[in-house]
C-alpha positions in Angstrom: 0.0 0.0 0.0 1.4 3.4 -1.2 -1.4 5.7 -0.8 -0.7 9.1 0.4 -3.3 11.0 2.9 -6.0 8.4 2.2 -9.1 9.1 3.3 -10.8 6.0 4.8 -13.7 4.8 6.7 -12.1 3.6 9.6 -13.0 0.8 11.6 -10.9 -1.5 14.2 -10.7 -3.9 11.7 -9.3 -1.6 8.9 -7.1 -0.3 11.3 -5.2 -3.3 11.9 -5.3 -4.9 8.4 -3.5 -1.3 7.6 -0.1 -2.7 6.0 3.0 -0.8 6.6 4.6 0.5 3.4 8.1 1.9 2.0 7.6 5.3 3.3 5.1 6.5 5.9 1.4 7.4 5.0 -1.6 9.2 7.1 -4.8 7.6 6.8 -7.7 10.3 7.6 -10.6 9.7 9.4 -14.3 10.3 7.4 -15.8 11.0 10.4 -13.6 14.0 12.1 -11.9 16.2 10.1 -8.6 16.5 10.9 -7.9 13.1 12.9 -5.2 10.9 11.0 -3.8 7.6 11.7 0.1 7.8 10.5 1.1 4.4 9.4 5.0 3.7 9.4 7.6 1.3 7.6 8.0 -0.4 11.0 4.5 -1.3 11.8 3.8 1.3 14.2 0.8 3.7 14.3 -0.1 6.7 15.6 -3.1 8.9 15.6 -3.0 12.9 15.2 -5.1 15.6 15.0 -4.4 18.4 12.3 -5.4 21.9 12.7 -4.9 25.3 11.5 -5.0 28.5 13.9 -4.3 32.0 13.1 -3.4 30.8 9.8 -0.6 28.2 10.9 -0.9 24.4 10.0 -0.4 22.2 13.1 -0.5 18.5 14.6 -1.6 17.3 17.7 -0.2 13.8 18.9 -2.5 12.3 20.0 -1.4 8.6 21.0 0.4 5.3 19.6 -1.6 2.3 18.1 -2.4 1.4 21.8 -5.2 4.6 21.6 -8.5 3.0 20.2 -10.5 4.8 17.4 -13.4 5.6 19.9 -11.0 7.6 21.8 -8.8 9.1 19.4 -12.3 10.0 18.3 -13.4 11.5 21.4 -10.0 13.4 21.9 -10.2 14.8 17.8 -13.4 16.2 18.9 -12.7 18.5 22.3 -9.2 19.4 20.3 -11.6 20.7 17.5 -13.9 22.4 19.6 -10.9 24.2 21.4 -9.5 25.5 18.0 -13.4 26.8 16.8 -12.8 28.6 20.6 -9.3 30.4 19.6 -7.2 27.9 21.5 -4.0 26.2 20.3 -4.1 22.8 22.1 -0.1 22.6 21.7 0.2 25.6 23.5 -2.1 24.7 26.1 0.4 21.4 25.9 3.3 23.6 26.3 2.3 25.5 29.3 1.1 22.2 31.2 4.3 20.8 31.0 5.9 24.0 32.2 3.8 24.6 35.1 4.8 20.7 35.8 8.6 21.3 35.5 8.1 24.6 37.6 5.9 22.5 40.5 8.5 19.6 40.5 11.8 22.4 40.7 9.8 23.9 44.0 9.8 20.8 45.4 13.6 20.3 44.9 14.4 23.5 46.0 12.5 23.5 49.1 14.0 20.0 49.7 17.3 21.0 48.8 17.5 24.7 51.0 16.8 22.3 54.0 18.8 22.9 56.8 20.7 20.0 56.5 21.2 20.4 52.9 21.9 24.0 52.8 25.4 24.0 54.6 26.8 21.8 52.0 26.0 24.4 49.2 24.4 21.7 47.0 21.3 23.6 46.3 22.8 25.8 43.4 24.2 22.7 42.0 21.3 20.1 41.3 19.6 23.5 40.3 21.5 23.3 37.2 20.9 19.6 36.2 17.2 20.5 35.7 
């Protein structure tokens, strides 16, 4: 199979009897626009959701093979309905993951400016490895 962005009525069974090919290829979903199952040379899949905001193309990972359709479906949808509200879901991505880096570098540094620790001058230090 050597189809490129084919769209596809897709089904659990048409998603496993998808065949890997030479080169990668995204197989889109009929039902939500935007939501893509990307098929690789090694076997491995994984769903997406494509998007445009203030007139930028972007994808959304959604999950490996291990995500089934109904929730890759499910997920497509609130993505959508986020992007018709002005939100860019990689940004709100983005600034998850920095509020959890921030969260888990308070917790060192209160754990590290402990009395005990503080005398050794470590603090400063394991700072920098994060």
């Amino acid at each position: 199979m050597n189809p490129k962005n084919l769209l596809k009525k897709l089904t659990d069974t048409s998603i496993t009897n998808l065949e890997p090919a030479a080169k990668r290829y995204d197989v889109n979903d009929h039902k939500i626009i935007g939501l893509n199952l990307t098929v690789y040379p090694s076997g491995e899949k994984s769903w997406s959701y494509r998007y445009r905001i203030h007139g930028k193309a972007n994808r959304y990972f959604i999950g490996r093979d291990t995500v089934s359709l109904d929730s890759a479906r499910r997920k497509a949808k609130k993505l959508a309905g986020d992007v018709a509200n002005d939100i860019d879901p990689n940004e709100v991505k983005r600034q998850k993951s920095r509020a959890e880096k921030r969260a888990k570098e308070g917790t060192l540094r209160k754990f590290l400016d402990c009395s005990r620790c503080a005398p050794l001058g470590h603090s400063s230090v394991m700072l920098t490895f994060l």
